[in-house]
C-alpha positions as CSV (number, residue, x, y, z in Angstrom):
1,X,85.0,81.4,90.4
2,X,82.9,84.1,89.2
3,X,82.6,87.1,86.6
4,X,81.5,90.9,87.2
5,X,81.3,93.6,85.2
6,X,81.3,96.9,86.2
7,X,80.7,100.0,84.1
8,X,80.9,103.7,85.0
9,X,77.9,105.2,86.5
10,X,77.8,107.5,83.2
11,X,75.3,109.3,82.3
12,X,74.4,110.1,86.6
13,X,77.8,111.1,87.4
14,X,76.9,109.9,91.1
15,X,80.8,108.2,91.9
16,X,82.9,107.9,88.4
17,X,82.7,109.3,85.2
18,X,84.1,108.9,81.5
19,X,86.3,111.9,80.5
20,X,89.0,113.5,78.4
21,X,91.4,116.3,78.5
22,X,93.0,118.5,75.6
23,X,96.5,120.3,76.2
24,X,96.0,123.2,73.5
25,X,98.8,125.9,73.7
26,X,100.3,127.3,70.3
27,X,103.9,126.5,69.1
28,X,104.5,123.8,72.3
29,X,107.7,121.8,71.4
30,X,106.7,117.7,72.1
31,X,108.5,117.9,75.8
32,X,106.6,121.0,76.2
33,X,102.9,120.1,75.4
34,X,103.1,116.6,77.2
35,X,104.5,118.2,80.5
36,X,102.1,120.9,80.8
37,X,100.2,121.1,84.2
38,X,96.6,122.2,82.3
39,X,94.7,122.2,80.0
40,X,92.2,124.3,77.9
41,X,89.3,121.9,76.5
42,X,88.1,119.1,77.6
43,X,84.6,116.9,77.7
44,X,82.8,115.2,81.1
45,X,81.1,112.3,79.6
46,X,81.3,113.1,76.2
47,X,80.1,110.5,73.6
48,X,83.4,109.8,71.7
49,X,86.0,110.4,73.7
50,X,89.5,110.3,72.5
51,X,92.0,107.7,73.3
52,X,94.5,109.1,71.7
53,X,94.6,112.8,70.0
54,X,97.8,114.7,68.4
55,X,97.6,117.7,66.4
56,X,100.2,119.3,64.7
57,X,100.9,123.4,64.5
58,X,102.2,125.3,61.5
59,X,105.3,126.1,63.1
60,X,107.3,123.2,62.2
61,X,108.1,121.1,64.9
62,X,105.8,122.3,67.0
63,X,102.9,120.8,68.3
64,X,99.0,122.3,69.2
65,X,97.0,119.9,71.2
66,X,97.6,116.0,72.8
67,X,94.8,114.0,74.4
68,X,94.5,112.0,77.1
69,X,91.2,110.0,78.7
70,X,90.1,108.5,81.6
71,X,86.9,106.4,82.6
72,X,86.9,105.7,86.3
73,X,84.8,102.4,88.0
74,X,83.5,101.7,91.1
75,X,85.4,98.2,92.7
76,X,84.5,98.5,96.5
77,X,82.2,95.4,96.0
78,X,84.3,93.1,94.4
79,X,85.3,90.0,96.7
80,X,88.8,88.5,95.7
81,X,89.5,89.9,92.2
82,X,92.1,87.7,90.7
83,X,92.1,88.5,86.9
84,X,90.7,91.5,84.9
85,X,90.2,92.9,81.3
86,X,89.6,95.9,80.3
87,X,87.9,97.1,77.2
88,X,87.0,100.1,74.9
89,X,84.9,99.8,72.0
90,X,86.0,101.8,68.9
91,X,84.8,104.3,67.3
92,X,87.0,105.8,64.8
93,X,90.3,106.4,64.0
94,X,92.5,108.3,61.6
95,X,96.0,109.4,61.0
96,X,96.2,112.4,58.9
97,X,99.6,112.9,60.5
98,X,100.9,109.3,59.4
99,X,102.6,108.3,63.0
100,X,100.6,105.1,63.6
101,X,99.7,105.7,67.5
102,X,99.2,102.9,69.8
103,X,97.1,103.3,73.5
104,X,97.4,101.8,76.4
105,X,95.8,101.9,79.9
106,X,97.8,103.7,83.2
107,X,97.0,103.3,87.2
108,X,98.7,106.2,89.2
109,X,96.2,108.9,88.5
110,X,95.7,111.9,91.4
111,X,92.9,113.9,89.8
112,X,91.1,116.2,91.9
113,X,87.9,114.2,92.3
114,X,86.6,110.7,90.4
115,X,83.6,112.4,89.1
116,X,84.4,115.7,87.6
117,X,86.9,117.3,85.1
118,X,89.2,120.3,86.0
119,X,92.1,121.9,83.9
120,X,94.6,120.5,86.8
121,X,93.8,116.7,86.0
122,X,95.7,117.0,82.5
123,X,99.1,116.6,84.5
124,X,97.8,113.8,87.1
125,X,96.9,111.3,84.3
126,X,98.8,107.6,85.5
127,X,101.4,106.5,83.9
128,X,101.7,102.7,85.7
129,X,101.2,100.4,82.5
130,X,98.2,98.3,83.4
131,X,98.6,96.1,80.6
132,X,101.4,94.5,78.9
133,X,100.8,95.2,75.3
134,X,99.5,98.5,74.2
135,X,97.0,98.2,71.2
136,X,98.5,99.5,67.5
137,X,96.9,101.9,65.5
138,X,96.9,99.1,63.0
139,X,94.9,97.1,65.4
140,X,92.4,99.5,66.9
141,X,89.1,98.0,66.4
142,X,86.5,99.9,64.9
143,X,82.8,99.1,65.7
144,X,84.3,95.8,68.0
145,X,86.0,95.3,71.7
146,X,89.5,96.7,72.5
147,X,90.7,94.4,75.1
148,X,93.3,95.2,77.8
149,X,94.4,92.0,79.8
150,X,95.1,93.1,83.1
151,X,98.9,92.6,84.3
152,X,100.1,92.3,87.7
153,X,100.4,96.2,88.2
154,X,96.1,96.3,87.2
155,X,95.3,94.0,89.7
156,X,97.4,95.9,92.3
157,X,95.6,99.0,91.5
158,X,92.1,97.2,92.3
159,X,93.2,96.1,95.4
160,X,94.9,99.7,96.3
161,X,91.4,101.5,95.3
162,X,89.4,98.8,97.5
163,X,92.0,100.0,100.5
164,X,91.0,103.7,99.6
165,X,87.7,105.0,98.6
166,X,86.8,101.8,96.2
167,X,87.2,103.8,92.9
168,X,89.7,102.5,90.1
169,X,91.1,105.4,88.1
170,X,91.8,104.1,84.5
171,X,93.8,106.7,82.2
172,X,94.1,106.0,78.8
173,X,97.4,107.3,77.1
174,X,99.1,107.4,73.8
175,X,102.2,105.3,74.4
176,X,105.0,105.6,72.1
177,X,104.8,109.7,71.7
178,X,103.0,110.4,75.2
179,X,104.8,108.0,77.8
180,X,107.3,107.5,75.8
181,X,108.2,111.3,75.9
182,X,109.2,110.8,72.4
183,X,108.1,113.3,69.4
184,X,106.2,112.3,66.4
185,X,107.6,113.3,63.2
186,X,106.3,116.4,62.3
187,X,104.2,117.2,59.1
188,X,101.4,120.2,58.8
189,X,99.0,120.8,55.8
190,X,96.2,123.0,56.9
191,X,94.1,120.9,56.7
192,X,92.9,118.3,59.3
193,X,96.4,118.2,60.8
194,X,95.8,115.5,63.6
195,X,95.8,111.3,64.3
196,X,93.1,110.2,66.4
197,X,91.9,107.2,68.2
198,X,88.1,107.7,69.8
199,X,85.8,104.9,71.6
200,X,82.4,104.7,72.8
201,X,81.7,107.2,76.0
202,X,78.5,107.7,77.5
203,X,74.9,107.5,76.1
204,X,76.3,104.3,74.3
205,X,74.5,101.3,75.7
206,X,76.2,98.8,78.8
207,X,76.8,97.1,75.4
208,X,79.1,99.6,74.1
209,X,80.5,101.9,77.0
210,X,83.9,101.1,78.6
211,X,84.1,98.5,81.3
212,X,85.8,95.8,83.4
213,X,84.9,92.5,83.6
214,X,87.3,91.1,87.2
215,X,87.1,87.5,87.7
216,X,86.6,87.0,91.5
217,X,87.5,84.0,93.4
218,X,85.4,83.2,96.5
219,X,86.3,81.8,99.6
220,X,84.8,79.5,101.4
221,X,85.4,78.9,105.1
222,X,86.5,75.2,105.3
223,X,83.5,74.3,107.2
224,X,80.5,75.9,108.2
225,X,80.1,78.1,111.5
226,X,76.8,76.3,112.6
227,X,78.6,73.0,112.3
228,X,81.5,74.3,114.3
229,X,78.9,75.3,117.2
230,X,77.2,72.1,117.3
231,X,80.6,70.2,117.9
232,X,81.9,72.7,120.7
233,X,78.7,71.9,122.1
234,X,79.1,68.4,122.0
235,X,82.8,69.0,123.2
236,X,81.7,71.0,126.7
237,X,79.2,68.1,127.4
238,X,81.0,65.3,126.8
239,X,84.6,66.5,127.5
240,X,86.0,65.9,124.1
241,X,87.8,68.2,122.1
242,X,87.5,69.1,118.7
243,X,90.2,70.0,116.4
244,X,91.9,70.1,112.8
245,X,94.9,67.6,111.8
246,X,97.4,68.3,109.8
247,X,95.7,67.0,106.2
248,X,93.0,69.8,107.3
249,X,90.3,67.5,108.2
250,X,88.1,68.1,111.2
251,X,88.5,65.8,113.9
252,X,86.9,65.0,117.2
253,X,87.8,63.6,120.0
254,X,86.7,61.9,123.5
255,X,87.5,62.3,127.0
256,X,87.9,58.5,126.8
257,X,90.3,58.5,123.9
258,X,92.3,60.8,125.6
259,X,92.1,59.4,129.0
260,X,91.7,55.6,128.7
261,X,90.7,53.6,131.9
């Protein structure tokens, strides 16, 4: 078994791409703002983007913006990925709004391209839980590693991207408001009237930008081709035959065992 670990190709932009999208439409009700098909703000590669974002209006009940983020990866060369984790390293978080968030990471994504941000993509974020157990607000690590185990639905989403284009879509979603399509409780001040949950984006160092480290298991044919070829040789001249028994072991065989005199 090996490890690889892949990062977006942030800042060149050349396949994949960190990126977030704000809904922000006055006096949205909570079903409102997290069905809305677009957006109006948003950042390609920005350097702190938002894992999870909710801000409150001053029409109670009502809500302004919600964030989402995504950071796509390049998989096409991985060979037999069998286990993944997935990680985001904080950068902040705060909860003016007192609704203690918690984040987790979606497969199921259809944004318009892997490498660029358009109003459209705020409605295609996934919504396929990659990972088992979302991470608290509580537990959102500041200045250290968010990790995301991989669960059966991750892996599947790998192996569907290597049967596509080779690029894994990661969307990173509020879970207990956002997929949970369940409203916050309300509260509005004036003053700094949101909850936030941000990570290192781009410009941040392979140390600190999001990636994947995929365990890969390789496979080794049972025995090797050149091997093989040297045995059907011998098996033309002499008129043997070679083969494999049942425990898996090669085997060869003469004319004369098979034909005794």
């Amino acid at each position: 078994m090996s490890t690889k670990i892949l990062y977006p190709d942030s800042p060149i932009l050349t396949t994949t791409c960190i990126a977030y999208r704000l809904s922000g439409y006055h006096n949205d009700t909570w079903p409102q703002i997290i069905a809305r098909t677009a957006s109006l703000s948003g950042a390609l590669d920005p350097p702190y983007p938002y894992a999870v974002f909710i801000e409150s209006d001053s029409v109670a009940n009502q809500w302004y913006r919600l964030g989402r983020a995504r950071v796509s990866l390049d998989v096409s060369d991985l060979i037999n990925p069998t286990a993944g984790i997935f990680r985001l390293y904080g950068y902040d978080k705060l909860d003016n709004l007192s609704i203690t968030p918690n984040v987790n990471i979606y497969s199921g994504a259809t944004f318009a391209a892997h490498n660029t941000l358009v109003s459209a993509d705020f409605d295609n974020f996934g919504s396929i839980p990659m990972c088992d157990t979302p991470i608290s607000y509580a537990n959102w690590n500041v200045g250290g590693a968010n990790t995301f185990l991989l669960n059966a639905n991750g892996m599947a989403a790998i192996k569907t991207a290597q049967a596509g284009d080779g690029i894994l879509e990661v969307s990173i979603r509020n879970t207990n408001y956002d997929i949970a399509a369940i409203s916050p409780t309300w509260s509005h001040t004036g003053s700094n009237d949101h909850t936030r949950m941000r990570f290192y984006g781009s410009y941040s160092g392979a140390g600190l930008r999001p990636s994947l480290t995929v365990t890969t298991t390789t496979i080794h044919p049972p025995y090797e081709l050149t091997a093989l070829e040297a045995l059907r040789n011998v098996e033309m001249s002499a008129g043997g035959r070679v083969y494999v028994d049942e425990q898996g072991n090669l085997k060869y065989e003469s004319r004369y065992a098979r034909n005794p005199t």
